[in-house]
Backbone as ProteinMPNN parsed JSONL, in Angstrom:
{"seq_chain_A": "XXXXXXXXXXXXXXXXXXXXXXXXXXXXXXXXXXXXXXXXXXXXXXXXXXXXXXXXXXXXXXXXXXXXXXXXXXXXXXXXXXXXXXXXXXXXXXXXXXXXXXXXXXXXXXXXXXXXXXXXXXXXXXXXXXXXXXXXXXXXXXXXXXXXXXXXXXXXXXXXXXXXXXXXXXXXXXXXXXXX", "coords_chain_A": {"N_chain_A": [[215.172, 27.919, -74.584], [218.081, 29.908, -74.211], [218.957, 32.358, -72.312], [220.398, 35.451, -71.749], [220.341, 37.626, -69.443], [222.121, 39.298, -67.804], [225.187, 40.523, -68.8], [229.165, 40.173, -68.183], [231.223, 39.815, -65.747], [232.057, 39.972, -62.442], [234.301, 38.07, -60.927], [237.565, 37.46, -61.977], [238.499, 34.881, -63.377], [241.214, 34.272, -64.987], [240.631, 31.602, -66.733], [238.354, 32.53, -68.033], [236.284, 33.855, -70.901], [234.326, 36.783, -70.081], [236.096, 37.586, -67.671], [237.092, 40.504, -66.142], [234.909, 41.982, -67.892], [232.641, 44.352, -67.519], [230.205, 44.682, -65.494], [227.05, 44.196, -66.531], [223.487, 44.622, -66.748], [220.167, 43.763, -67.507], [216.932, 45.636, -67.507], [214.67, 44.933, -64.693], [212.152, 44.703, -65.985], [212.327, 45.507, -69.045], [213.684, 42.213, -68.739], [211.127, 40.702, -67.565], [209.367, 41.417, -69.733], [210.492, 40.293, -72.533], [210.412, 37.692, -70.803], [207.589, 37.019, -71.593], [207.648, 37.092, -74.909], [209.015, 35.061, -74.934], [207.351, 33.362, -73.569], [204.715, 33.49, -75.406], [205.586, 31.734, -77.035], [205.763, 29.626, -76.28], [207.886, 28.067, -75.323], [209.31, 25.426, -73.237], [211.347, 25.793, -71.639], [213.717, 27.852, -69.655], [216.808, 29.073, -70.051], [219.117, 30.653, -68.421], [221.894, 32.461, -69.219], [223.38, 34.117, -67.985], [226.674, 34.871, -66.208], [227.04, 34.925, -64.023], [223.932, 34.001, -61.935], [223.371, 35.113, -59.303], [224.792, 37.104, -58.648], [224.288, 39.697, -57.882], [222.807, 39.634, -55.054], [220.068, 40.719, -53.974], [218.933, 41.86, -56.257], [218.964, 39.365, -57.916], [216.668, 37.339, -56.266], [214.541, 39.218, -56.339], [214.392, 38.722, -59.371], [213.958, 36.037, -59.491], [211.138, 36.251, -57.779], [209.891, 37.03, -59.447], [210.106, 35.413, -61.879], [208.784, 32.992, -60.305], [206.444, 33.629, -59.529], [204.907, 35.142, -61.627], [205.838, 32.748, -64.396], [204.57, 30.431, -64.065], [204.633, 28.224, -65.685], [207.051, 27.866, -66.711], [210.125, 25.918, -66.762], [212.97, 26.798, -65.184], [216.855, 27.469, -65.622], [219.491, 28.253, -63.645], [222.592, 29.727, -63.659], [224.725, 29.798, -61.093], [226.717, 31.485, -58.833], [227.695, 29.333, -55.989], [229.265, 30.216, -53.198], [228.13, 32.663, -53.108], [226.116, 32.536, -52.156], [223.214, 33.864, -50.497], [221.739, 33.959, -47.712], [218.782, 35.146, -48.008], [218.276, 34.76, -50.664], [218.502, 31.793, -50.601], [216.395, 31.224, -49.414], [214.409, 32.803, -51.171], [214.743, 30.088, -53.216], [214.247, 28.128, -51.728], [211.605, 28.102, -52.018], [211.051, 27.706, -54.454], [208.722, 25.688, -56.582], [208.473, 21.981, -56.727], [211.04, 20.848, -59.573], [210.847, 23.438, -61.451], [213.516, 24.651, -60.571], [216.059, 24.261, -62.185], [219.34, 24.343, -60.762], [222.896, 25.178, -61.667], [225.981, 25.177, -60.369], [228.248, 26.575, -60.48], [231.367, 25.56, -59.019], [233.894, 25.194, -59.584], [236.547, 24.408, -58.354], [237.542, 22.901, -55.32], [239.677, 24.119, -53.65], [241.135, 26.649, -51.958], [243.617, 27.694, -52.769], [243.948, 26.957, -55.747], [241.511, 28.507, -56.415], [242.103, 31.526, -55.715], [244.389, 31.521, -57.067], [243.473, 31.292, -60.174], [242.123, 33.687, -59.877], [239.47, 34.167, -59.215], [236.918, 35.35, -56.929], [236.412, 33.811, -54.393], [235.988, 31.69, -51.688], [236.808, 28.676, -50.851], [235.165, 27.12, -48.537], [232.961, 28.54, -48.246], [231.686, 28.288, -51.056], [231.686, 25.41, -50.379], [229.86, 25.334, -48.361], [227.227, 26.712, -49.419], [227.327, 25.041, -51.475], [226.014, 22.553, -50.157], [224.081, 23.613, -49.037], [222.367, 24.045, -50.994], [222.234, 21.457, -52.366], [220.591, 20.225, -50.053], [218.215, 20.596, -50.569], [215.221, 19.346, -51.754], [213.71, 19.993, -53.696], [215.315, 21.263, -55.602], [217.043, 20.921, -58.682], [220.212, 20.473, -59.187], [223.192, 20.86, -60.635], [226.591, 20.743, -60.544], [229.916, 22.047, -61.359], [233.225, 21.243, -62.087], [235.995, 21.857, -62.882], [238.693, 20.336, -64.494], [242.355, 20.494, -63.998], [242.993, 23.183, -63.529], [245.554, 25.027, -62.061], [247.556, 24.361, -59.517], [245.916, 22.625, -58.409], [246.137, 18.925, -58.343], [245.84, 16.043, -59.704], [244.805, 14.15, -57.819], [243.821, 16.214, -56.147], [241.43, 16.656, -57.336], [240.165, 14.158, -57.79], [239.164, 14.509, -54.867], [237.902, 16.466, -54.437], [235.965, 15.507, -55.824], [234.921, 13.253, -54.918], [234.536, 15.087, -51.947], [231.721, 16.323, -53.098], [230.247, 14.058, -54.182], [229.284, 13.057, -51.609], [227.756, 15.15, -51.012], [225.23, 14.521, -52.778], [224.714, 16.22, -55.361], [222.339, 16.561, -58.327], [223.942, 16.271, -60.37], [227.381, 15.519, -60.98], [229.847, 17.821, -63.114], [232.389, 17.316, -64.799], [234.816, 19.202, -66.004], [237.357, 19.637, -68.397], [240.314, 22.307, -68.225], [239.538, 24.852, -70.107], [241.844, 27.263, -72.822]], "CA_chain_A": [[215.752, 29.163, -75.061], [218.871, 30.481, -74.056], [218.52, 33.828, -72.282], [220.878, 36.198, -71.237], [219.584, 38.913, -68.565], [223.473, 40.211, -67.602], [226.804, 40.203, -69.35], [230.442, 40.113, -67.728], [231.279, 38.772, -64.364], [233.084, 40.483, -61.143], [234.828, 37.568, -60.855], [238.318, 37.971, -62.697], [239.155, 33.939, -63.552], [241.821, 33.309, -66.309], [240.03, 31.351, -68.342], [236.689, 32.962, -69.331], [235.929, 35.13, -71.675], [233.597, 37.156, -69.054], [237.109, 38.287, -66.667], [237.48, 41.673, -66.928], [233.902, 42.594, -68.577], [232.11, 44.922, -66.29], [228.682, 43.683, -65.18], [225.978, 45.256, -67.389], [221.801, 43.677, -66.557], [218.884, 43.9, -68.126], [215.912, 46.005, -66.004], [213.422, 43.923, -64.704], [210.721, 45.463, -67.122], [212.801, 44.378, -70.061], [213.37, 40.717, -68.373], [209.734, 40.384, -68.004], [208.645, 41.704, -71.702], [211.22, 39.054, -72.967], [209.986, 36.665, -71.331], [206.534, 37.006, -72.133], [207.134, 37.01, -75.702], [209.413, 33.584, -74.902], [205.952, 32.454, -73.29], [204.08, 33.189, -76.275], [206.029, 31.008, -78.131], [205.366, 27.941, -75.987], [208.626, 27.317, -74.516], [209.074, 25.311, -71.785], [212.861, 25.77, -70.325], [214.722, 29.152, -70.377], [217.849, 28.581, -69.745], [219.542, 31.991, -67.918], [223.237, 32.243, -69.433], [224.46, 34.72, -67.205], [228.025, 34.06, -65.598], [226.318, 34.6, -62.523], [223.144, 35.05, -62.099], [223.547, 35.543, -58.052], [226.265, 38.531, -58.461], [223.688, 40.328, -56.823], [221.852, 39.186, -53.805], [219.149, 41.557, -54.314], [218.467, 41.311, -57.984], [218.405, 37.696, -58.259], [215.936, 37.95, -55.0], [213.599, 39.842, -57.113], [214.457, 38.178, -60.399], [213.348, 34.762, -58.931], [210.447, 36.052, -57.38], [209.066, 36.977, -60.754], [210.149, 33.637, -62.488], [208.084, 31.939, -60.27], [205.016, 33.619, -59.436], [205.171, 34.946, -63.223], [206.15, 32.44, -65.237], [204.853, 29.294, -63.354], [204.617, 27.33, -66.807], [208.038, 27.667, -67.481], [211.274, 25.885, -66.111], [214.097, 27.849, -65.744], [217.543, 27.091, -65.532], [220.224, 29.365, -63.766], [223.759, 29.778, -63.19], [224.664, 30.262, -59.509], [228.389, 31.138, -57.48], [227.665, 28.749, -54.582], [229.599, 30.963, -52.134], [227.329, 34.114, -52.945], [224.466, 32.545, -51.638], [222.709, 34.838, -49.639], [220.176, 33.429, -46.94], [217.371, 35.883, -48.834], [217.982, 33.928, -52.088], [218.315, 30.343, -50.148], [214.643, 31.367, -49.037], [213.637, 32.316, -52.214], [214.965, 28.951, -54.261], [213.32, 27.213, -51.082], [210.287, 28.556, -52.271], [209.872, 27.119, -55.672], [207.884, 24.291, -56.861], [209.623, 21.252, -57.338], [211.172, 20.851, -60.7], [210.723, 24.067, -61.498], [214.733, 25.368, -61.19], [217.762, 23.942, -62.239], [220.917, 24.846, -60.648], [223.812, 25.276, -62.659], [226.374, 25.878, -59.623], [230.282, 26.488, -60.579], [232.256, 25.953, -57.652], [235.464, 24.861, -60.267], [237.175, 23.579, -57.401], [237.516, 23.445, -53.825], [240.678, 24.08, -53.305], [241.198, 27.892, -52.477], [244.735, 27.859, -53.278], [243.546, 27.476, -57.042], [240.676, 29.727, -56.631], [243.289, 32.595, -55.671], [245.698, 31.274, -58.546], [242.953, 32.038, -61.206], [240.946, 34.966, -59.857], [238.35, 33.805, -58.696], [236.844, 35.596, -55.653], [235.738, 32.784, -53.524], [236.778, 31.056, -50.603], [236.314, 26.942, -51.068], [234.578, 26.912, -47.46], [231.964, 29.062, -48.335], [231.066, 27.621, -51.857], [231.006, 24.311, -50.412], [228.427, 26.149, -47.426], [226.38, 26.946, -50.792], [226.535, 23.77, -52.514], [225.207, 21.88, -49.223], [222.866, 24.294, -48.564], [221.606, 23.636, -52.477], [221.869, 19.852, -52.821], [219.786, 20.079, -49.195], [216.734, 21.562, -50.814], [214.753, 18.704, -52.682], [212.933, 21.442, -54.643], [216.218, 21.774, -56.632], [217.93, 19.918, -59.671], [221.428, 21.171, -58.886], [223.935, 20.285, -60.863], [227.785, 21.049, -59.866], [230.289, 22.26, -62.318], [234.256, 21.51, -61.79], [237.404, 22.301, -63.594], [240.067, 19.896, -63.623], [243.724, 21.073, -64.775], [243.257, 24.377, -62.608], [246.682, 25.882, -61.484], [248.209, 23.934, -57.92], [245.394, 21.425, -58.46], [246.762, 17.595, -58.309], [244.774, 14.822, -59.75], [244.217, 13.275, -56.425], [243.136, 17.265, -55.574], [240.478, 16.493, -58.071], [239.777, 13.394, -56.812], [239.18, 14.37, -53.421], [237.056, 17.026, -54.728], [234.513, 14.855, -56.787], [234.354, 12.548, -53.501], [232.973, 15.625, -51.528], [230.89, 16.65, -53.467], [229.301, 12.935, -54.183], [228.579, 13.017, -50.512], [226.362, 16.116, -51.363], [224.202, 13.769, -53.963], [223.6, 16.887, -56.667], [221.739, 15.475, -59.084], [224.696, 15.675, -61.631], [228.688, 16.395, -61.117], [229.958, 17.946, -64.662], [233.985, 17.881, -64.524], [235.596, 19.56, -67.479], [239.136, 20.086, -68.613], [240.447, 23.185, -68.481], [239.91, 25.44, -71.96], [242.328, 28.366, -72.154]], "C_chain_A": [[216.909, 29.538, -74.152], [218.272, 31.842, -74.048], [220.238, 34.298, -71.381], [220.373, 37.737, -70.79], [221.156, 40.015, -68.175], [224.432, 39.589, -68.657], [228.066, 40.857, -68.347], [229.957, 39.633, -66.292], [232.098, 39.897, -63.338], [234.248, 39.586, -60.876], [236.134, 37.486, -62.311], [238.95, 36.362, -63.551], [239.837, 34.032, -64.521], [241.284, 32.781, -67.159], [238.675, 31.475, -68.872], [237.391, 34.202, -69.538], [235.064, 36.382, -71.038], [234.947, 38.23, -68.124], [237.186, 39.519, -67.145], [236.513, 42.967, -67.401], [233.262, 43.178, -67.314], [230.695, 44.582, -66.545], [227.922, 44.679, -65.891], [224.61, 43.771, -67.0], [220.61, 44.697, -67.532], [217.889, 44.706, -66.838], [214.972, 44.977, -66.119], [211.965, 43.881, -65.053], [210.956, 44.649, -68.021], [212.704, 43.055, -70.012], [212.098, 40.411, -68.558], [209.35, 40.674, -69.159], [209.679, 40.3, -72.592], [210.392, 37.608, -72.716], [208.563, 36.646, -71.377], [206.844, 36.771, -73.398], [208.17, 35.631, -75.776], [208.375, 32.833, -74.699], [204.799, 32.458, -74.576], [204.721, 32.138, -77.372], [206.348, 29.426, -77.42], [206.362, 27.439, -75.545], [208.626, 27.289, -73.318], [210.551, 25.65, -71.074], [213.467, 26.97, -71.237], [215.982, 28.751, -69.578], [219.128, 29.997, -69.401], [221.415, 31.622, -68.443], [224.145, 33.225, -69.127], [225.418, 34.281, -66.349], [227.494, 33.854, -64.499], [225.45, 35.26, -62.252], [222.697, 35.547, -60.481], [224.916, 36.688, -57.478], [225.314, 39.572, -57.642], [222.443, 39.9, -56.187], [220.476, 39.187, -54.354], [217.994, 41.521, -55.547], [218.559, 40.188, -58.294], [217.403, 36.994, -57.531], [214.537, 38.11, -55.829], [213.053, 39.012, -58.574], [213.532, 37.036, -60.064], [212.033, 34.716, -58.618], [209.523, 36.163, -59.098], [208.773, 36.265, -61.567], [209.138, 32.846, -61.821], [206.822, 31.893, -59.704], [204.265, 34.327, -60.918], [205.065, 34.226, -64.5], [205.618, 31.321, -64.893], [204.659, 28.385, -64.426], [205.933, 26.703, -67.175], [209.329, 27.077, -66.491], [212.319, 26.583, -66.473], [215.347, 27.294, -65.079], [218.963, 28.168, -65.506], [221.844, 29.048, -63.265], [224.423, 30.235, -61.807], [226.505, 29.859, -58.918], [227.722, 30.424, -56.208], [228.349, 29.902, -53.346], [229.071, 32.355, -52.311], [226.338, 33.588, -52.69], [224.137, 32.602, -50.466], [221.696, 33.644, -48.771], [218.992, 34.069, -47.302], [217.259, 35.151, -49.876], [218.061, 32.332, -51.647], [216.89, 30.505, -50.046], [214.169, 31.214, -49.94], [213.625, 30.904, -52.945], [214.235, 28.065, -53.236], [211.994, 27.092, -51.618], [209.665, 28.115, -53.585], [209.516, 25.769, -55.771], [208.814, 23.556, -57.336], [209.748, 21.092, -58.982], [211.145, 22.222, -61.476], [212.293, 25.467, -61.941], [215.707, 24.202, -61.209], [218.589, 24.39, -62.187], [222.032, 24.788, -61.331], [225.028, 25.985, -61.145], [228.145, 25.426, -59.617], [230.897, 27.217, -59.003], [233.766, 25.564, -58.492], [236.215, 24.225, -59.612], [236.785, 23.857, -55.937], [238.617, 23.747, -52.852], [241.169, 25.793, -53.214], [242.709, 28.288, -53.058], [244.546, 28.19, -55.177], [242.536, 28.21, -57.535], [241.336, 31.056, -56.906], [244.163, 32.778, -56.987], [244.358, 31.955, -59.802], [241.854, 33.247, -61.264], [239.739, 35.152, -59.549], [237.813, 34.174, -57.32], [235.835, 34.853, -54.867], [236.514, 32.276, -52.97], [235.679, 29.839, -50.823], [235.608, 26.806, -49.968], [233.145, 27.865, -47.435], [231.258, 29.049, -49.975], [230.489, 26.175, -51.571], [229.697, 24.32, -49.322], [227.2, 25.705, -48.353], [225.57, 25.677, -51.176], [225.533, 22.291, -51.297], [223.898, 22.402, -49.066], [221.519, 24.146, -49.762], [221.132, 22.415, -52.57], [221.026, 19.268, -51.655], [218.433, 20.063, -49.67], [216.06, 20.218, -52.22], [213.739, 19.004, -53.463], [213.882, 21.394, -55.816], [216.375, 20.816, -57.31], [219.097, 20.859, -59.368], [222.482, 19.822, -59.35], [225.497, 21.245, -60.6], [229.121, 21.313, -61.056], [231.751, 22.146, -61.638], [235.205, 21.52, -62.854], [238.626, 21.4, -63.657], [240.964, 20.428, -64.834], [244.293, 22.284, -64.589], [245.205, 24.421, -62.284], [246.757, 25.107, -60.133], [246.993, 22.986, -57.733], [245.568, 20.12, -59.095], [245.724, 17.042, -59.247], [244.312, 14.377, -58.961], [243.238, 14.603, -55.706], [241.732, 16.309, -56.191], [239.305, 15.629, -57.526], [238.727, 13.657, -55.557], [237.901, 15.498, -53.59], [235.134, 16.619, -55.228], [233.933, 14.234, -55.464], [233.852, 13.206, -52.438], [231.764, 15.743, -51.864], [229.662, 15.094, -53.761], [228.638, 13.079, -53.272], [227.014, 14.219, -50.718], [225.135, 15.596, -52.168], [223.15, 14.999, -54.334], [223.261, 15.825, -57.601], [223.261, 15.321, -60.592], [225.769, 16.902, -61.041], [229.226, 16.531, -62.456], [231.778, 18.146, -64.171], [234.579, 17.736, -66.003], [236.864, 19.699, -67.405], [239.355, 21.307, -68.293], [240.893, 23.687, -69.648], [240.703, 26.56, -71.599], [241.936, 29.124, -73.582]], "O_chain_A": [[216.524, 29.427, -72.988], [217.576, 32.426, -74.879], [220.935, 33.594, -70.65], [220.108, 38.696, -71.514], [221.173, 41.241, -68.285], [224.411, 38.474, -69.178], [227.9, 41.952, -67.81], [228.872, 39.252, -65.853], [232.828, 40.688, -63.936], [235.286, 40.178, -60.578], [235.739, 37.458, -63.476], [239.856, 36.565, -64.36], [239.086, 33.858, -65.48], [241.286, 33.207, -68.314], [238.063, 30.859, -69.744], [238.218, 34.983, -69.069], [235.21, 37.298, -71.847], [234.762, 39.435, -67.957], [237.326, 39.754, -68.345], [236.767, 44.171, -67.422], [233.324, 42.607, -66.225], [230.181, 44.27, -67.619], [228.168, 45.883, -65.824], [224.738, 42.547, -66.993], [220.45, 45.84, -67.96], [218.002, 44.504, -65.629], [214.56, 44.345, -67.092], [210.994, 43.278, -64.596], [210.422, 43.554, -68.196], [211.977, 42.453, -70.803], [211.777, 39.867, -69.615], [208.798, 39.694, -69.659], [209.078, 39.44, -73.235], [209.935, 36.788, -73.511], [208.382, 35.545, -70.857], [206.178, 35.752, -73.582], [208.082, 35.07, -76.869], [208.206, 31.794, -75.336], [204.059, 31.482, -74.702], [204.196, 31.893, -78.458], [206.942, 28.452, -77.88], [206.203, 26.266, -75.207], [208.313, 28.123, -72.468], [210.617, 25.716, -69.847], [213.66, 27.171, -72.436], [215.953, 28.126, -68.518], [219.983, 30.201, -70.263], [222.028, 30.64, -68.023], [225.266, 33.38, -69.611], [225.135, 33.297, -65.665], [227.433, 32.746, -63.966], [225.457, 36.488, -62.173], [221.74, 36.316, -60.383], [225.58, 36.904, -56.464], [225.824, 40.217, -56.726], [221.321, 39.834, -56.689], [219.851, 38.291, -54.921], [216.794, 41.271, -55.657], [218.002, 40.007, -59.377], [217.104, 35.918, -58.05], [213.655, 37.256, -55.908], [211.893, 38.734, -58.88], [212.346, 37.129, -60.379], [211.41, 33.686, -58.872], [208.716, 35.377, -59.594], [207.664, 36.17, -62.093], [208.536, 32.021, -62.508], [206.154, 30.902, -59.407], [203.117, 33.994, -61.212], [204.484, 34.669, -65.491], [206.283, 30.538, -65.572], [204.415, 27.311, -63.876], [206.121, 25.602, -67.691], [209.563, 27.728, -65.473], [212.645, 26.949, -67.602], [215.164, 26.661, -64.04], [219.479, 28.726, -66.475], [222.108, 28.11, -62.512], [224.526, 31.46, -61.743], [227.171, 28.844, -58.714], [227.19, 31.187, -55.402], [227.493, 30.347, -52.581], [229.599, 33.236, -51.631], [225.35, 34.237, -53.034], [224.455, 31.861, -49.536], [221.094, 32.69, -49.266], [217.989, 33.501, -46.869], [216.117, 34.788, -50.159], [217.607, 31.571, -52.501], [216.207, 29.755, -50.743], [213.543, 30.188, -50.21], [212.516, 30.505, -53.299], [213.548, 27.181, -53.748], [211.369, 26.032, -51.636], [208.477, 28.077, -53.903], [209.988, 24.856, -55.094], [209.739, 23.916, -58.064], [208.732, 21.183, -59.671], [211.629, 21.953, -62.575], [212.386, 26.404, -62.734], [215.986, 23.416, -60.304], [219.05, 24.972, -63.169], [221.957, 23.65, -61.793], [224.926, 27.185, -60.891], [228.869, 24.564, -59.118], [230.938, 28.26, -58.35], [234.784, 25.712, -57.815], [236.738, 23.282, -60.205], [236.014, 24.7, -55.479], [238.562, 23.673, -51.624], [241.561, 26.299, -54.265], [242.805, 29.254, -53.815], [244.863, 29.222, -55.768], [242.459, 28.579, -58.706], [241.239, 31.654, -57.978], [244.485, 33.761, -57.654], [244.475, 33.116, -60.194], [241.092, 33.634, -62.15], [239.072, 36.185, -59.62], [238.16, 33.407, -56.421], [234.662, 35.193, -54.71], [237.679, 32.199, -53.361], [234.452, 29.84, -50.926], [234.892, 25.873, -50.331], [232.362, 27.754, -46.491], [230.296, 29.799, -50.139], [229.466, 25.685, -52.048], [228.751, 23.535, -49.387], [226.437, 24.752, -48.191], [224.399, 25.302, -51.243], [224.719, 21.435, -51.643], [222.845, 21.771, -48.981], [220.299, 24.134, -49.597], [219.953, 22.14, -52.792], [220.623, 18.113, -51.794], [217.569, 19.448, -49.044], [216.435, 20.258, -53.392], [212.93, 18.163, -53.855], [213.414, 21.469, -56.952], [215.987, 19.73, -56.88], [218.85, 22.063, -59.315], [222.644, 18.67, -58.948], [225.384, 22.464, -60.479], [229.146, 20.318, -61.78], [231.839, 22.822, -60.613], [234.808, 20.956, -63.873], [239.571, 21.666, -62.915], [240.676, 20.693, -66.001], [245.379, 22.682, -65.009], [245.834, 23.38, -62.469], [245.716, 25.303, -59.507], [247.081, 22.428, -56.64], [245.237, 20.01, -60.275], [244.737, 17.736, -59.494], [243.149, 14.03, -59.166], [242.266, 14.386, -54.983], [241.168, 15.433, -55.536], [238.193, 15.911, -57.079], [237.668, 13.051, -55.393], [236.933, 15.35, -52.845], [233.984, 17.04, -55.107], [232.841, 14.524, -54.976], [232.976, 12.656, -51.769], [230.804, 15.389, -51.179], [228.452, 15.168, -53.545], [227.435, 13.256, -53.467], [225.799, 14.069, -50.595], [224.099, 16.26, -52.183], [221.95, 15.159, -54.114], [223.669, 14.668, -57.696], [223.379, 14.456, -61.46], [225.632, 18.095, -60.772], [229.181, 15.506, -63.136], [232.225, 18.967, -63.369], [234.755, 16.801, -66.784], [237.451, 19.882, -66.339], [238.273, 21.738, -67.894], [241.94, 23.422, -70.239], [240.6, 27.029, -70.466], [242.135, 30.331, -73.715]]}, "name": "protein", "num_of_chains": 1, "seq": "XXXXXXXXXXXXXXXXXXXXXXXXXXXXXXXXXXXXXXXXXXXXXXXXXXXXXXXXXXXXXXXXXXXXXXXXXXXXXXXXXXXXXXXXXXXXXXXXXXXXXXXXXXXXXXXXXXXXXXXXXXXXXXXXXXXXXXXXXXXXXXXXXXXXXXXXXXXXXXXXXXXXXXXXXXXXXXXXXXXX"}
């Protein structure tokens, strides 16, 4: 199932649809009554389709803990800014059972020059912090999401990009075009 718990993003990038939208969440009453009546219906993978579902520390903190002393039937699958990850939410994702989450973690590039260019408030040295600190944790499926065709990013940028991140061995690098 496809779930969405928030809509819009803080982050302003160019090319989503999301830039712009002011963050609106679900309470974590609602979340839980949802997914209960997702659990009565026997699925196994929810699949969180918020832009980010680590926009706040705090509330994804909480969120998590409920997913997985909660839900422990169900895998869940979330969307995560690598450079917002908190050492409270590294703890928690330490904490679940293996197999259990799949990372979904858009770092788009690593190049902050084209972070800056499309709005994106992240610094490339503290997403790639993130995505080490993720593809460390053999608890996780973490897969890595990049962008090529970004703004002041080369081909060889690209390149040079995929070849960090290999070193990290997530379980899967996804590199898309850029849609506008």
């Amino acid at each position: 199932v496809l779930y969405e718990s928030s809509r819009g993003c803080r982050n302003d990038c160019g090319f989503c649809v999301s830039a712009g939208v002011p963050l609106r969440r679900k309470t974590t009453d609602i979340i839980r009554a949802e997914l209960e009546l997702i659990r009565a219906a026997r699925v196994p993978e929810v699949r969180f389709i918020d832009r980010t579902f680590n926009d706040d520390a705090r509330h994804a903190c909480e969120l998590l803990r409920i997913l997985m002393t909660e839900f422990p039937e169900t895998r869940f699958h979330l969307e995560i800014e690598p450079a917002r990850l908190s050492p409270a939410l590294l703890d928690v994702l330490t904490g679940a059972a293996a197999g259990r989450l799949h990372i979904e973690a858009g770092a788009q590039t690593l190049k902050d020059g084209a972070l800056a260019g499309i709005g994106r408030h992240a610094a490339a040295g503290a997403a790639l912090r993130g995505l080490r600190e993720l593809c460390a944790r053999p608890n996780l499926r973490v897969h890595v999401d990049l962008i090529a065709g970004l703004p002041n990013v080369t081909l060889d940028d690209t390149f040079e990009d995929v070849r960090i991140l290999a070193d990290l061995r997530p379980e899967e690098i996804q590199l898309e075009s850029l849609k506008m």
